[in-house]
C-alpha positions in Angstrom: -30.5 18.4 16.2 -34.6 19.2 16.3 -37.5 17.2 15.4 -37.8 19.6 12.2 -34.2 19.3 10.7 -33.7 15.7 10.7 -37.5 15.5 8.8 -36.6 17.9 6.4 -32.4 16.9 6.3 -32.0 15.9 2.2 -29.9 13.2 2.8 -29.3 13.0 -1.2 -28.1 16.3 -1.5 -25.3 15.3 0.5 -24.8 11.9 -1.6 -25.2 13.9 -4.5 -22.1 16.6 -3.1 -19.9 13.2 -2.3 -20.5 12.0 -6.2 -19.3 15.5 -7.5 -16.0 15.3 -5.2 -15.4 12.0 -6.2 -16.0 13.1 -9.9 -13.4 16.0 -9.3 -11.0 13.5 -7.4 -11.0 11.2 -10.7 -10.5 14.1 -13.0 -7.7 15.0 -10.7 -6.4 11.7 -11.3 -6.9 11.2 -15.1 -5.0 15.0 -15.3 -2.1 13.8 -13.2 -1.5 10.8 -15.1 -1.4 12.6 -18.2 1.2 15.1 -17.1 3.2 11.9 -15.7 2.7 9.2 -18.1 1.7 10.9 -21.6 2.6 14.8 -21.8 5.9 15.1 -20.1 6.9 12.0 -22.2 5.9 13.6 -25.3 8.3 16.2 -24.0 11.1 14.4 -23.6 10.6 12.9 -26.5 10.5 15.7 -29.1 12.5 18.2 -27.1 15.8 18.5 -25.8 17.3 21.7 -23.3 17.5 23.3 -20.5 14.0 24.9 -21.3 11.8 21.4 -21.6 13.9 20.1 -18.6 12.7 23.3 -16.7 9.7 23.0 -17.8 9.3 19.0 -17.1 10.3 19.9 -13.9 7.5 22.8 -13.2 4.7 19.6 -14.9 5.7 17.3 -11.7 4.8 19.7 -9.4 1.4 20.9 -11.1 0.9 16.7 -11.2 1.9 16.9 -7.3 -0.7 19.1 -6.7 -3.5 17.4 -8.4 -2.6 14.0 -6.6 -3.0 16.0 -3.6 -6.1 17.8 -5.3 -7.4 13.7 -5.8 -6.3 12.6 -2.5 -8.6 15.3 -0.4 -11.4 15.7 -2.7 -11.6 11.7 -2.8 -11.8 11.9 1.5 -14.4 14.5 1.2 -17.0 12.6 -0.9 -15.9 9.4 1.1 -17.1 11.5 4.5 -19.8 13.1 2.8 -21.3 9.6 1.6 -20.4 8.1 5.8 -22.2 11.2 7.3 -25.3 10.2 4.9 -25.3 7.0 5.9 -24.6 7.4 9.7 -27.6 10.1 9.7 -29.8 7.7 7.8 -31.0 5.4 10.0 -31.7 7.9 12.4 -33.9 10.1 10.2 -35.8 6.8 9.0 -36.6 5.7 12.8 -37.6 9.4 13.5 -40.3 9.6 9.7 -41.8 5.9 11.2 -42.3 7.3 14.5 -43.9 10.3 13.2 -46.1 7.8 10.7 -47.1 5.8 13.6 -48.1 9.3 15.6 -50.0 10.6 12.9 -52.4 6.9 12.1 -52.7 7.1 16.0 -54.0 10.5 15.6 -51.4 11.7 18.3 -49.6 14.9 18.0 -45.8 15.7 18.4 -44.5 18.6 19.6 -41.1 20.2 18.8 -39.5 18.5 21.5 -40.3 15.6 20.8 -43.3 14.9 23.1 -46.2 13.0 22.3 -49.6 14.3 23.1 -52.5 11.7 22.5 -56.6 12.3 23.1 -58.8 10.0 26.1 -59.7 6.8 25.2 -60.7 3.8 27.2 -61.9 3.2 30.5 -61.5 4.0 34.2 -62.7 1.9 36.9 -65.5 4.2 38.0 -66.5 4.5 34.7 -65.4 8.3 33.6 -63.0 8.4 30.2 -59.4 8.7 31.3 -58.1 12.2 30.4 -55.7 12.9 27.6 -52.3 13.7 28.5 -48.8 13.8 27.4 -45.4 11.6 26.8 -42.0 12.4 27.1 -39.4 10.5 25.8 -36.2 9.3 27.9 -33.2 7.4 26.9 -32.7 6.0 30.6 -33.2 2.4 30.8 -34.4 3.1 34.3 -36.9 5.6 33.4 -37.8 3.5 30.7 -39.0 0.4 33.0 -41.5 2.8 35.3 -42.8 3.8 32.0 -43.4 0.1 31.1 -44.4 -0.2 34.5 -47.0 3.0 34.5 -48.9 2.2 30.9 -49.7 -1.4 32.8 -51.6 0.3 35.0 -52.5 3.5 33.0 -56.6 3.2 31.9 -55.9 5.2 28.9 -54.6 2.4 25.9 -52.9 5.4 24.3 -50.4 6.0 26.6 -48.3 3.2 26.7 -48.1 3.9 22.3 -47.8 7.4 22.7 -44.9 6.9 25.4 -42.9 4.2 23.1 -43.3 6.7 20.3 -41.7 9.6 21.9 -38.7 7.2 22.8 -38.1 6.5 19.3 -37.9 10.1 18.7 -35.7 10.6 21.6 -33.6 7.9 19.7 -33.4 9.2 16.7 -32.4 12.5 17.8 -29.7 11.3 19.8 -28.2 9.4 17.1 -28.7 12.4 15.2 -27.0 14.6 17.0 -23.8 12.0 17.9 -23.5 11.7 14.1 -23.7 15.6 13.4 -21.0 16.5 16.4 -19.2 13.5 15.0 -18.9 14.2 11.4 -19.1 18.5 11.9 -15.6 18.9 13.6 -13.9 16.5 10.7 -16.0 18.0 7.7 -14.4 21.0 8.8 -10.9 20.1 9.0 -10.9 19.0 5.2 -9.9 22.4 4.2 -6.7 23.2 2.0 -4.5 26.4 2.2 -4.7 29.0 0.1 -1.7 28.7 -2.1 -0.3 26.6 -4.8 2.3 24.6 -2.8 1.6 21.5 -1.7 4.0 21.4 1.2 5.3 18.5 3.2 2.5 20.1 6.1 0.0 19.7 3.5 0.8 15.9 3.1 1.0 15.3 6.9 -2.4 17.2 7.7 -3.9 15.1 5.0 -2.6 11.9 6.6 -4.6 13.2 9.5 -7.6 14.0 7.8 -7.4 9.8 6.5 -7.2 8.9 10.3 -9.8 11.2 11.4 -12.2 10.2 8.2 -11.7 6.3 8.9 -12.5 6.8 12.8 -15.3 8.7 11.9 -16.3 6.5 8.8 -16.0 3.1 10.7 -19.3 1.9 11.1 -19.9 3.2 7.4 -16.9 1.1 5.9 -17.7 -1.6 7.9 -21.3 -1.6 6.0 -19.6 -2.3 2.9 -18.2 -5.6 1.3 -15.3 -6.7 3.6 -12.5 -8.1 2.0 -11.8 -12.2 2.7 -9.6 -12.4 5.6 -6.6 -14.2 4.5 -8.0 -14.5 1.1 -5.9 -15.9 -1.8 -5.2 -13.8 -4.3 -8.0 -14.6 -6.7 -10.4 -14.4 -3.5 -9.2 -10.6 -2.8 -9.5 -10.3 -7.1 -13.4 -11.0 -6.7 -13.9 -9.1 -4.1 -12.5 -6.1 -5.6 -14.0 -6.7 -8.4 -17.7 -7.0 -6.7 -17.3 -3.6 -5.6 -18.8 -0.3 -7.0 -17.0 2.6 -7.6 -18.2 4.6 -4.9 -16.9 1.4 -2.5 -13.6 1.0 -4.1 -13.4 4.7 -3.4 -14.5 4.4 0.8 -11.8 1.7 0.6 -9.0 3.7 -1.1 -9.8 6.8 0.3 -10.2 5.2 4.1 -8.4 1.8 3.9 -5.2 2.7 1.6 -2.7 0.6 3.3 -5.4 -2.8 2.6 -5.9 -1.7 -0.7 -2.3 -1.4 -1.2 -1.1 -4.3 0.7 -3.7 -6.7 -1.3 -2.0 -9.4 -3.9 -4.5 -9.9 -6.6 -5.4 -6.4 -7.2 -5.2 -4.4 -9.9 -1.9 -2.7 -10.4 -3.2 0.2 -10.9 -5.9 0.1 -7.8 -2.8 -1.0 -5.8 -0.4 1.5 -6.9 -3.0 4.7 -6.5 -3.3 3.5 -2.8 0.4 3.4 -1.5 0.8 6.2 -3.6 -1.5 7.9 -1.0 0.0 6.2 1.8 3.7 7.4 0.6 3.0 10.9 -0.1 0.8 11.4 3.5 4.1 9.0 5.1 6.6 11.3 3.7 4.8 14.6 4.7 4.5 13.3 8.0 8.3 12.1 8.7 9.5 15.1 6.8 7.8 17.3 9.2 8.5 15.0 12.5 12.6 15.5 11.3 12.2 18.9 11.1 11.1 19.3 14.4 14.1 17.5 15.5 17.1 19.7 16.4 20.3 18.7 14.2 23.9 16.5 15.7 25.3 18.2 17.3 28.3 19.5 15.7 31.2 18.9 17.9 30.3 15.2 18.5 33.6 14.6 19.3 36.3 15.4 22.1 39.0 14.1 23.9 40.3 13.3 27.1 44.3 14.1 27.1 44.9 12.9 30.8 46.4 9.6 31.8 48.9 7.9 29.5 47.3 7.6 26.6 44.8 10.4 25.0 41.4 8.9 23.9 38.6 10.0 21.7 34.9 10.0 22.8 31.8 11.6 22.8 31.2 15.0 24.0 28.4 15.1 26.4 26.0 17.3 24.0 26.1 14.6 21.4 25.4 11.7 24.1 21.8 13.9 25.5 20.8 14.5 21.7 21.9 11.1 21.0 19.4 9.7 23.8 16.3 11.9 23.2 16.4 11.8 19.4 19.0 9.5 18.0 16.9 6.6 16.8 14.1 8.2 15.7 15.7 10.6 14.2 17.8 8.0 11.7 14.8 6.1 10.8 13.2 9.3 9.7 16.1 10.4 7.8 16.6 6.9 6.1 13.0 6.1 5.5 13.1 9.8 3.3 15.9 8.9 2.0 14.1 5.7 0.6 10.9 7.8 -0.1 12.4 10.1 -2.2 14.1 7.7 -4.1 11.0 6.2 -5.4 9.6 9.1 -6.5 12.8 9.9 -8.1 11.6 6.6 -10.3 7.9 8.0 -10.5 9.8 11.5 -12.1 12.3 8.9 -14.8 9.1 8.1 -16.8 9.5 8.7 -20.3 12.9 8.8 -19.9 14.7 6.7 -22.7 11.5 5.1 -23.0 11.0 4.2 -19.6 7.5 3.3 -18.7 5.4 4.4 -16.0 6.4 3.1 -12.4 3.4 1.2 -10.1 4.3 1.1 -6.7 2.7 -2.5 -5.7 3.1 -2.4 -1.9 4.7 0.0 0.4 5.4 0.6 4.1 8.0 2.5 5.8 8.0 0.6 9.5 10.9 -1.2 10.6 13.1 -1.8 7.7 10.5 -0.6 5.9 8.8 -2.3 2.3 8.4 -1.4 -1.3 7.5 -3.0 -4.5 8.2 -1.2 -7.6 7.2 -2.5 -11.4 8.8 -0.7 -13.8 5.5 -1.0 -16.4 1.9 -2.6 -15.4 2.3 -6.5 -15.1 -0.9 -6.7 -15.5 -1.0 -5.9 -19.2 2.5 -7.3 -19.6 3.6 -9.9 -21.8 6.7 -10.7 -19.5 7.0 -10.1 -16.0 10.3 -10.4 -13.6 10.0 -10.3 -9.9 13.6 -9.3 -8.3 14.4 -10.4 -4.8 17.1 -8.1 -3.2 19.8 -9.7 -0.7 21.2 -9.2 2.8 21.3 -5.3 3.8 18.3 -4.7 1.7 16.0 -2.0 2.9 13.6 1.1 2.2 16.7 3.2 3.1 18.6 1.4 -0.1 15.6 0.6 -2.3 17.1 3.0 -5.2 19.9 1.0 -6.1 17.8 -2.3 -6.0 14.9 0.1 -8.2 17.9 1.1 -10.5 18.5 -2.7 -11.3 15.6 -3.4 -12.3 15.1 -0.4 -14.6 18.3 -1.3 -16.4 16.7 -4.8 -16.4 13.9 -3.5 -18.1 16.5 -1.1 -20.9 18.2 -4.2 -21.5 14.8 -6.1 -22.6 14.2 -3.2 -24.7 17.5 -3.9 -26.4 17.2 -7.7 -26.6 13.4 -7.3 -28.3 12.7 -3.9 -29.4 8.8 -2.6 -28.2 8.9 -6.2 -26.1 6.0 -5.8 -23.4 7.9 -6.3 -20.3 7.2 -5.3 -16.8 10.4 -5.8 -14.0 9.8 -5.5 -10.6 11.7 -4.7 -7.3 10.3 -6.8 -4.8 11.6 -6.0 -0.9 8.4 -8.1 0.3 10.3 -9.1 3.5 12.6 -8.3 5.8 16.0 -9.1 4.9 19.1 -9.7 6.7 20.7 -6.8 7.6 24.2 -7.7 9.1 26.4 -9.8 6.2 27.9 -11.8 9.6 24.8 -11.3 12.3 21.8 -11.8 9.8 22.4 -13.7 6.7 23.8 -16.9 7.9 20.4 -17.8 9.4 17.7 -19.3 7.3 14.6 -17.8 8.8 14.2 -14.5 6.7 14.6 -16.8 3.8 11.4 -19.0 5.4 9.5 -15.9 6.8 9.3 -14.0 3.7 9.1 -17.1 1.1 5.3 -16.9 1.6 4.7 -13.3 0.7 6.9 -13.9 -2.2 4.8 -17.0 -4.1 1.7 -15.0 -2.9 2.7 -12.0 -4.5 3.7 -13.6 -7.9 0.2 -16.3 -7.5 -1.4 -12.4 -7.4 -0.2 -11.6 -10.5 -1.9 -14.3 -12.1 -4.9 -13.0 -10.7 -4.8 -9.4 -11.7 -3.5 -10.4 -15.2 -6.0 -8.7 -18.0 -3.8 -9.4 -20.9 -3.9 -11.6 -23.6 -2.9 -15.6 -23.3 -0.6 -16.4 -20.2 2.3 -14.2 -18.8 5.6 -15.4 -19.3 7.3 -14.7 -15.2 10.5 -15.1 -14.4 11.6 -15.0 -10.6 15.2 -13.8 -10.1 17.3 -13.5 -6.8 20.3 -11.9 -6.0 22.5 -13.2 -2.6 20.2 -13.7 0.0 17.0 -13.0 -2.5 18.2 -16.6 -4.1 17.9 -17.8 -0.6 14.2 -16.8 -0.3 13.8 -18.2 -3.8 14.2 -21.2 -3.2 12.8 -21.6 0.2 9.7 -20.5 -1.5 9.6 -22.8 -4.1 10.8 -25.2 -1.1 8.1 -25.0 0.6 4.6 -24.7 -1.9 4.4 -23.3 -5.7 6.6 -20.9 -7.0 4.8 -20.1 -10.4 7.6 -19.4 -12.0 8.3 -20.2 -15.7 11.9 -19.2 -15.5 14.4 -18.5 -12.1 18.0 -16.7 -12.3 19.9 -17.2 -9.7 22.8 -14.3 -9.3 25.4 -14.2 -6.7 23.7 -17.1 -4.5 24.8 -18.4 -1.5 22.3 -21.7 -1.8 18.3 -21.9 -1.9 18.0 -24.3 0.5 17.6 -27.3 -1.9 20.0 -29.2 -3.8 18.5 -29.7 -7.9 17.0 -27.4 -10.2 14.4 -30.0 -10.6 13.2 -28.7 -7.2 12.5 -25.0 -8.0 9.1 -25.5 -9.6 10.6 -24.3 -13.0 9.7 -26.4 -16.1 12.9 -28.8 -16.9 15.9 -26.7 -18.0 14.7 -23.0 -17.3 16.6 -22.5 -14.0 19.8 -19.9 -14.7 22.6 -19.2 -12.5 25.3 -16.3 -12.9 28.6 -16.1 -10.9 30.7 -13.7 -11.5 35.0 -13.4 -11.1 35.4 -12.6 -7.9 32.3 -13.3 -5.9 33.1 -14.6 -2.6 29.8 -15.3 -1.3 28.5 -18.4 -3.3 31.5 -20.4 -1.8 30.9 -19.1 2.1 26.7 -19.1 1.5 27.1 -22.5 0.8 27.9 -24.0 4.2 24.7 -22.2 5.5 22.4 -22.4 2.5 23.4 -25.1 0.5 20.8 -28.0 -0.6 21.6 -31.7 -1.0 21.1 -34.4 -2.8 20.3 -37.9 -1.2 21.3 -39.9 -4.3 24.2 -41.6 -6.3 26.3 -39.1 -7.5 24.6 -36.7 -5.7 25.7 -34.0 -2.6 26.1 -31.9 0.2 26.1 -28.1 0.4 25.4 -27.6 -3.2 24.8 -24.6 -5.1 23.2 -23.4 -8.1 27.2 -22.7 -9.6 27.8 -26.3 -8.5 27.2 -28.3 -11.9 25.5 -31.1 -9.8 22.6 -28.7 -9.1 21.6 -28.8 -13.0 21.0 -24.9 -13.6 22.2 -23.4 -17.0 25.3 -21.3 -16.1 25.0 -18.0 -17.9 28.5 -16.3 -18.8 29.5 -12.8 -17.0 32.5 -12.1 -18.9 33.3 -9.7 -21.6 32.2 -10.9 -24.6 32.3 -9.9 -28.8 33.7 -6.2 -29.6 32.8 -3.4 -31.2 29.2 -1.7 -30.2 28.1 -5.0 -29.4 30.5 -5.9 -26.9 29.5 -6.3 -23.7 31.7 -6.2 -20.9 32.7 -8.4 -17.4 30.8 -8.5 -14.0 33.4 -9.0 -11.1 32.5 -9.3 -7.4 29.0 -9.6 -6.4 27.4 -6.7 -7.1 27.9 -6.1 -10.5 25.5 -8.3 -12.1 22.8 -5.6 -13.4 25.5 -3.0 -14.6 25.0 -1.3 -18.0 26.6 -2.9 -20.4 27.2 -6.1 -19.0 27.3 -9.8 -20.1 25.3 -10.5 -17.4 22.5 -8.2 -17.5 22.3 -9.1 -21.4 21.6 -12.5 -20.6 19.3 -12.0 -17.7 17.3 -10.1 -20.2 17.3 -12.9 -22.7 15.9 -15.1 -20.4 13.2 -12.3 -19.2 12.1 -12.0 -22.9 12.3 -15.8 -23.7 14.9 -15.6 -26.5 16.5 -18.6 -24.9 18.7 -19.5 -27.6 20.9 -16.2 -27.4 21.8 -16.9 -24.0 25.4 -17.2 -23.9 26.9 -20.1 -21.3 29.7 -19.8 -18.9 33.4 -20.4 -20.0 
């Protein structure tokens, strides 16, 4: 970088470039939401066949492509707006360095040094002679200089050589921010074609990482959000930025902007959208890189008495190099592609859009799935999975909650209901290892009343929302360690299958009097074991030990799970514990009573 292309560099030209891209990445957007939320509804909707269902199937993959189209052109106008501002400060330092050169009268050559005219004195009286200065970044070279104007006659000197420094400055930093930026402005480059492949996805997860490296110093410039802000604390700060910010932040920081309670839904759900598709490119390309298992995993050794089966040798090397990376790949896609499966359900039957509310796929992995935006929603229902819950399983625990919401649907036609899947924390994995401790319950309660105080805070609809928190096994558990230990902000909690909540009354779960449900179906085993682990008591006359929301003690309404009525009203039985959200069922019916408020149709346990 030269004297004469940082003067003349038109920083704006490149703002103005970022402001197009970011214009295109919005349109991409809108045009993407249409084809998901309005058009191939419409579709489904007024058409039936194998031709619109072809046809609904080509429109997700032209709405694939512009999220991808939205994703990259929103990094671009991100990077162009961080090279601006990483070469600003530069060119500024170089146009005052010239402004001082020029009132001194000093002329600056195009490498950068300083000439200035005689002036002052020498000790035997003759002018001192004009000369020349050079700028250095050295420190050491910088102290003789200090050292020489002390001593140099002419006054100009010492200016002249402090001037020519500052250049050297400014074309260093220059130059650091042009080899920075060059190499990754470059890389932002799409293939020629019309498939947006799982490479695609993976390559733009690398152009996030190289963008936010490069982009630090620019994001940290702007508005930081509050470090372990409440939810209405991370609400105003989003809502203090501009939109070229909340872009930097969603384009650079999607994982934050995800991960954020308080938050629009729609702000969170456009950020782990990012974050899933760039995650699923990536692990689908890392597992195909893997070779397969071996297929003779399996031999056996016939000598000695008895014959035994083990593992051939093959299977045991693969097993070591690739085995565990190789399952969480395979599980965390499997979990992946279920929630997209949800993204491509909308319009079906009137199923609303999906918002994917937080997302990660380490460890277990995380998702939170709203079947409709809860921030426009009248009702809202936060499900809490149990014990084996994970990223790997989230469909059926997604699948719940969309019948959840059907069933709403059914109880009060066009009701504005939003249900969501909540796997928030890490559950127990192991029925026998995992659940009988109470420490997932404790370490995940506080995300939990976080995530539902956020709600409050992202709400934009009319007069309050009515929530309803609702657990299932070891989500009961949580549940109630959350309302345990701080506010719940819950108006109604159903309790399914639960093994305790960790306290002993209704009157503890933070419920107003009388709107805590419970629902135990034929069968279910685990209430009666949980209880011994997870049971609350009740230090009173009359009161107990190990008790349970099915315990009558506890004070919850018990909600009937049988059949009930006939003809194409009936509804039929839950047995076991798993059947409490099946189609059809008693259960679900009155789970989605409660979710609508329609308390008196609630039908009570037998």
């Amino acid at each position: 970088m030269d004297i004469e292309a940082l003067k003349t560099l038109k920083l704006h030209e490149f703002e103005e470039a970022a402001t197009g891209y970011r214009s295109v990445s919005d349109m991409a957007s809108q045009a993407k939401d249409a084809l998901e939320q309005r058009i191939t509804t419409q579709m489904r909707e007024a058409l039936k066949g194998e031709a619109v269902d072809a046809a609904v199937v080509q429109l997700r993959e032209v709405a694939k492509d512009f999220h991808y189209v939205q994703v990259e052109c929103g990094l671009v106008g991100t990077a162009l707006n961080a090279f601006a501002a990483d070469m600003r400060p530069a060119q500024d330092k170089l146009k005052r360095a010239l402004s001082e050169a020029a009132e001194h009268k000093f002329t600056v050559d195009a490498d950068g040094s300083v000439a200035y005219p005689a002036a002052g004195e020498n000790p035997g009286g003759s002018p001192p002679q004009p000369g020349s200065a050079s700028g250095s970044l050295s420190e050491q070279v910088r102290a003789i200089q200090r050292q020489a104007g002390n001593f140099d006659p002419n006054p100009n000197y010492a200016i002249a050589q402090g001037i020519a420094n500052r250049i050297a400055e400014a074309l260093k930093e220059a130059t650091d921010a042009d080899q920075k930026w060059a190499p990754q402005l470059r890389k932002l480059k799409a293939d020629d074609d019309l498939v947006v492949s799982a490479g695609d996805w993976a390559d733009a997860g690398k152009d996030t990482e190289g963008v936010r490296r490069a982009g630090k110093d620019y994001l940290d410039s702007l508005p930081q959000p509050p470090k372990e802000g409440s939810p209405k604390a991370n609400a105003d700060w989003w809502k203090g930025l501009d939109p070229e910010q909340r872009a930097a932040w969603t384009a650079l920081q999607p994982n934050t902007v995800g991960g954020l309670d308080g938050l629009p839904a729609t702000a969170r759900d456009e950020a782990n959208r990012i974050v899933l598709d760039e995650k699923r490119g990536q692990y689908q390309t890392e597992l195909n890189g893997i070779p397969k298992p071996p297929a003779n995993e399996w031999t056996w050794i016939t000598s000695g008495m008895y014959p035994s089966k083990v593992h051939t040798d093959e299977w045991m090397e693969w097993e070591k190099k690739y085995g565990d990376q190789y399952r969480h790949l395979e599980s965390s896609l499997k979990g992946m592609n279920a929630i997209q499966t949800r993204f491509d359900q909308t319009g079906e039957g009137g199923l609303p859009e999906a918002y994917l509310l937080g997302f990660s796929p380490e460890g277990n992995g995380r998702a939170i799935v709203a079947n409709g935006n809860p921030d426009t929603a009248r009702h809202q229902a936060v499900y809490v999975p149990g014990t084996t819950s994970n990223l790997s399983s989230i469909e059926g625990n997604v699948d719940r909650m969309t019948e959840l919401w059907r069933q709403t649907q059914q109880a009060t036609p066009d009701a504005s209901v939003s249900t969501i899947t909540w796997l928030g924390y890490d559950a127990p994995q192991s029925i026998v290892k995992d659940a009988p401790f109470e420490h997932y319950a404790y370490d995940g309660a506080p995300a939990y009343r976080k995530f539902m105080d956020g709600l409050d805070a992202s709400y934009s609809g009319s007069g309050e929302p009515h929530r309803t928190a609702i657990g299932h096994s070891y989500g009961t558990t949580l549940i109630g360690a959350a309302a345990q230990t701080g506010d719940l902000n819950a108006d109604d909690v159903i309790f399914a299958g639960s093994p305790g909540v960790k306290v002993g009354s209704a009157d503890e779960m933070d419920a107003p009097k009388g709107h805590v449900w419970n629902e135990e179906a034929d069968g279910d085993k685990v209430p009666d074991i949980g209880r011994w682990g997870h049971g609350g008591s009740q230090w009173k006359m009359g009161g107990g030990v190990f008790l349970i929301p099915s315990d009558d003690a506890f004070g919850a309404h018990q909600m009937n799970t049988h059949a009930e009525g006939s003809g194409p009203q009936a509804t039929t039985g839950s047995e076991g514990h798993s059947e409490y959200w099946n189609k059809g069922t008693t259960a679900l019916k009155n789970q989605a009573l409660v979710v609508v408020g329609e308390y008196g149709d609630v039908t009570a346990a037998r």
